[in-house]
C-alpha positions in Angstrom: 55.0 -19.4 -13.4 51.9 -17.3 -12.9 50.9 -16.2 -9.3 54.8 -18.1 -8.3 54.3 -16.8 -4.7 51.4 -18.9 -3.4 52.6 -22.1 -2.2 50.3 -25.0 -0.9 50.1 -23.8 2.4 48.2 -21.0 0.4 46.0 -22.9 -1.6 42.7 -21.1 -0.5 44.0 -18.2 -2.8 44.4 -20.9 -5.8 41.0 -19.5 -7.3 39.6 -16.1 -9.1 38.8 -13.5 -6.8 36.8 -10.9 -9.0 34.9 -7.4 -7.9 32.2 -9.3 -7.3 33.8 -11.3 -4.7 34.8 -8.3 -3.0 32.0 -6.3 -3.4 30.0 -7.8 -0.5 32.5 -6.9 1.9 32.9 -3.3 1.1 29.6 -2.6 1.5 29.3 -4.9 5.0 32.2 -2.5 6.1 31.3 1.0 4.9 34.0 1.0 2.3 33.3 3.6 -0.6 35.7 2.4 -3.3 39.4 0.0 -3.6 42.7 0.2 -5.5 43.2 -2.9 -7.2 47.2 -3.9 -6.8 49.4 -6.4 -9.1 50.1 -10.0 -7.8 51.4 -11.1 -10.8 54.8 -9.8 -12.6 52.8 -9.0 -16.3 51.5 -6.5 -18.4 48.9 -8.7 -18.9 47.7 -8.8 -15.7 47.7 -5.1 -15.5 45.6 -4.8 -18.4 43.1 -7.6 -17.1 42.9 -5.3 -14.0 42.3 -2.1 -15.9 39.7 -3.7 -17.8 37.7 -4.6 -14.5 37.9 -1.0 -13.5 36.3 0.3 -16.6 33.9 -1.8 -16.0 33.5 -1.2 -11.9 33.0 2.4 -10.3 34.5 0.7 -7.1 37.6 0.4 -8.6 38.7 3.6 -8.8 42.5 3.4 -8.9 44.9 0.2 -10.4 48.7 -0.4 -9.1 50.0 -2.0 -12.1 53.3 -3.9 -13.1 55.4 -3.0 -15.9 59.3 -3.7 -16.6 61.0 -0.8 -15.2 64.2 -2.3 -16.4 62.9 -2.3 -20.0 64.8 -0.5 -23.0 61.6 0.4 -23.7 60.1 1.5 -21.3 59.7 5.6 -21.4 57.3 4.7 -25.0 54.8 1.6 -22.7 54.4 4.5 -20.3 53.3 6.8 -23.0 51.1 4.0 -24.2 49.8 3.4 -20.5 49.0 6.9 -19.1 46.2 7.2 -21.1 44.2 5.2 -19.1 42.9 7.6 -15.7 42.3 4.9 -13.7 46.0 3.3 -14.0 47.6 5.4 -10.9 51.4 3.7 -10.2 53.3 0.4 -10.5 54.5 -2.1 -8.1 57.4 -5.0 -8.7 57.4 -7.5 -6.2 60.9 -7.0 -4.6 60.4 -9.3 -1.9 61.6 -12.3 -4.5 64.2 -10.6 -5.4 67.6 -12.6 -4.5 69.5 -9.3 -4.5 68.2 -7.3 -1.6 69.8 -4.4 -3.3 67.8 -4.7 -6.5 65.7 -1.7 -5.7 68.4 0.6 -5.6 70.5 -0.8 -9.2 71.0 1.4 -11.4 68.8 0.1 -14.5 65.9 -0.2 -11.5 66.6 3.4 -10.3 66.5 5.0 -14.1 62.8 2.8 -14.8 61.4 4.2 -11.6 62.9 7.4 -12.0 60.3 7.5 -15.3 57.2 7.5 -13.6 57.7 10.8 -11.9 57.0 12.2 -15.8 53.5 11.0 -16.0 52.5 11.1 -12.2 53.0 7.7 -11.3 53.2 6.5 -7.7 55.3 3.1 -6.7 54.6 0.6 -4.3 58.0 -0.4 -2.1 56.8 -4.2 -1.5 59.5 -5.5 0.4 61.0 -7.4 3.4 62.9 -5.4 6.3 66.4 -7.0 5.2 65.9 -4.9 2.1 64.6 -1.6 3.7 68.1 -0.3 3.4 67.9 -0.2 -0.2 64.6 0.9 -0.5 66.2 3.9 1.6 68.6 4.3 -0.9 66.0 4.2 -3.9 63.7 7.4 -2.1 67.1 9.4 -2.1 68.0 9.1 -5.2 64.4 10.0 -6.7 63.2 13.2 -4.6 60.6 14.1 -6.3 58.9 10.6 -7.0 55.8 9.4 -5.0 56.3 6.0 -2.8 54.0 4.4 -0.2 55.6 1.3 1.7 53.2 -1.7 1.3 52.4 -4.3 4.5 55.1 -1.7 7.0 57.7 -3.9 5.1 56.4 -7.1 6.8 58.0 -7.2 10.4 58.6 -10.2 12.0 54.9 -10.3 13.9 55.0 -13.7 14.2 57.5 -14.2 16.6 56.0 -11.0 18.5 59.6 -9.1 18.6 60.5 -5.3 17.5 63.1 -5.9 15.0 65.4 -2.6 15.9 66.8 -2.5 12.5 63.3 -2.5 11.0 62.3 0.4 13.2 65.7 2.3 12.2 65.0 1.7 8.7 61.6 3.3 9.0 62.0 5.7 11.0 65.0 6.5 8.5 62.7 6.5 5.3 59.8 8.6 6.4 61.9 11.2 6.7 61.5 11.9 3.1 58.0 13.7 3.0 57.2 12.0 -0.4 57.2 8.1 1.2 53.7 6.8 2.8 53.4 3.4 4.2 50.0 1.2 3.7 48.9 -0.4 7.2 48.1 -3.6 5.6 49.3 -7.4 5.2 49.7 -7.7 9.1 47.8 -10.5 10.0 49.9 -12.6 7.3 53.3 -11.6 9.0 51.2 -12.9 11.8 50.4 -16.2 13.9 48.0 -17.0 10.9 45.6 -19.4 13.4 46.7 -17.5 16.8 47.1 -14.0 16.2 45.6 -11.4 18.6 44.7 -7.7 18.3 47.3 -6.6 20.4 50.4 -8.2 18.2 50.4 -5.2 15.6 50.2 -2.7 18.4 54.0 -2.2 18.9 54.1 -2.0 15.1 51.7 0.3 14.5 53.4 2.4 17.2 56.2 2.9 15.0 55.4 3.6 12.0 52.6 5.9 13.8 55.4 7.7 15.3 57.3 7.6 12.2 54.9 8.8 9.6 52.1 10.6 11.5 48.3 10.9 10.2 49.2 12.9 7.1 51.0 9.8 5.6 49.8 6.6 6.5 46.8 4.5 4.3 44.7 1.9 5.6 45.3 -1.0 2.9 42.7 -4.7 3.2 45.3 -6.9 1.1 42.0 -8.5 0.2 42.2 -11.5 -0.8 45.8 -12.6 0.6 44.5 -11.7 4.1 41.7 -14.4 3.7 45.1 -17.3 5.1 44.5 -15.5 8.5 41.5 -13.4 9.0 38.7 -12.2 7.4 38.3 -8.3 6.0 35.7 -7.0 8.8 38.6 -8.5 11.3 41.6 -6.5 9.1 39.8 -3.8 9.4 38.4 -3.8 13.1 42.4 -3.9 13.9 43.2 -0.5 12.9 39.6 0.6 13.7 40.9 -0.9 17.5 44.1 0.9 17.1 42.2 4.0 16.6 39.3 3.8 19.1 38.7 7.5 20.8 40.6 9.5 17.6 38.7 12.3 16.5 36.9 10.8 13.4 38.5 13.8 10.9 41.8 11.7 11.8 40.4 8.6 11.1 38.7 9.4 8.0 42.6 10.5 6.8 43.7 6.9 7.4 40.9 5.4 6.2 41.0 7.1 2.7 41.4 10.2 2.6 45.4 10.0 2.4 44.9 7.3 -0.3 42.9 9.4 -2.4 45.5 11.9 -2.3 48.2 9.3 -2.7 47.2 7.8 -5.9 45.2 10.9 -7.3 42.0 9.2 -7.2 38.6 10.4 -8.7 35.7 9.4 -6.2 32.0 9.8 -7.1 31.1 9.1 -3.3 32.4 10.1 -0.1 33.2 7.3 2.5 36.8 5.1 2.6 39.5 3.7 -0.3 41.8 0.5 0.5 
């Protein structure tokens, strides 16, 4: 079923959201350019997103989906990397009902693939299946991986999970593993969240991945259920009040641009 994830309690995301859509808000809030990310487990989908970034200088990087489990997979690869603006591939392990999938064999060998053609991938995950995310990173040294939404911590109930914190503490220990600060305010009270909730949060993976490694991600349009982009962003922007602004600028896009390899025709921030 296409776009499985979003229930009725979601239904303002039951509509097209195109660049155009999202172009207001990137210029309201001083953002240069975006990475356009899968929500939908197809190749089709990544080619529909490829084919908007031809067509859109703000789109200047697509995470893509592709069956990393496929016999054939080492020949769509071939096929894929000729298009620049196609920089990795996420699978949406979250939905997985084996929270070891990630670190399976047949999953390890597909991601294992990617290294080949400079491909990053997106860990999207819960905490419970952290540990095999762990396990993926140290079987795959050399590969790239950034850690979408800090692995979605309980925020709701406004509690450090200690095992979360272990876990990612644990993984950015390998230099090649970033993690996006983004999908917050959906972990989040949607109607009652405040500023302050992501604080402890943000103090870990702070601690645990420094400046060098951490991207500033909107998850435009999912983060419409509970706030709007200019309040997404004013949380980290809060976070960060009084850091030199070279610092900022490194969460804020720099760090992305290195991340995913992107080409920018214009200085300013990628999310």
């Amino acid at each position: 079923m296409r776009h499985a994830w979003i229930n009725e309690e979601m239904s303002l995301l039951k509509r097209d959201f195109l660049p155009s859509d999202l172009a207001p808000e990137l210029t309201a809030n001083g953002i240069a350019a975006s990475v356009a990310v899968q929500a939908e487990q197809s190749e089709q989908e990544t080619q529909f997103l490829l084919r908007l970034a031809e067509s859109n200088p703000k789109i200047t990087g697509v995470v893509g989906w592709i069956d990393l489990r496929s016999p054939d997979l080492g020949k769509r690869l071939h096929e894929l990397s000729r298009h620049k603006k196609l920089r990795g591939f996420r699978h949406i392990a979250q939905s997985e009902p084996d929270d070891h999938f990630l670190s399976g064999e047949s999953f390890v060998r597909g991601v294992s693939q990617l290294t080949k053609y400079g491909f990053t991938y997106d860990i999207l995950i819960y905490p419970k299946q952290l540990p095999a995310a762990c396990e993926l990173v140290e079987k795959l040294p050399g590969q790239r991986f950034v850690i979408d939404h800090l692995a979605k911590p309980d925020v709701k109930n406004r509690t450090i999970c200690q095992e979360w914190a272990r876990h990612m503490r644990a993984i950015a220990q390998n230099p090649e593993v970033r993690c996006k600060i983004s999908g917050m305010v959906t972990e989040a009270d949607w109607r009652a969240w405040k500023p302050t909730d992501f604080r402890p949060y943000l103090d870990v993976v702070f601690e645990a991945f420094g400046n060098e490694r951490l991207l500033f991600g909107s998850d435009w349009p999912v983060c419409l259920l509970a706030a709007s982009y200019k309040q997404v962003l004013g949380i980290v922007e809060e976070y960060l009040r009084g850091w030199p602004e070279t610092e900022q600028s490194k969460i804020f896009g720099e760090n992305a641009v290195r991340f995913y390899g992107l080409e920018m025709t214009q200085h300013g921030s990628a999310n």
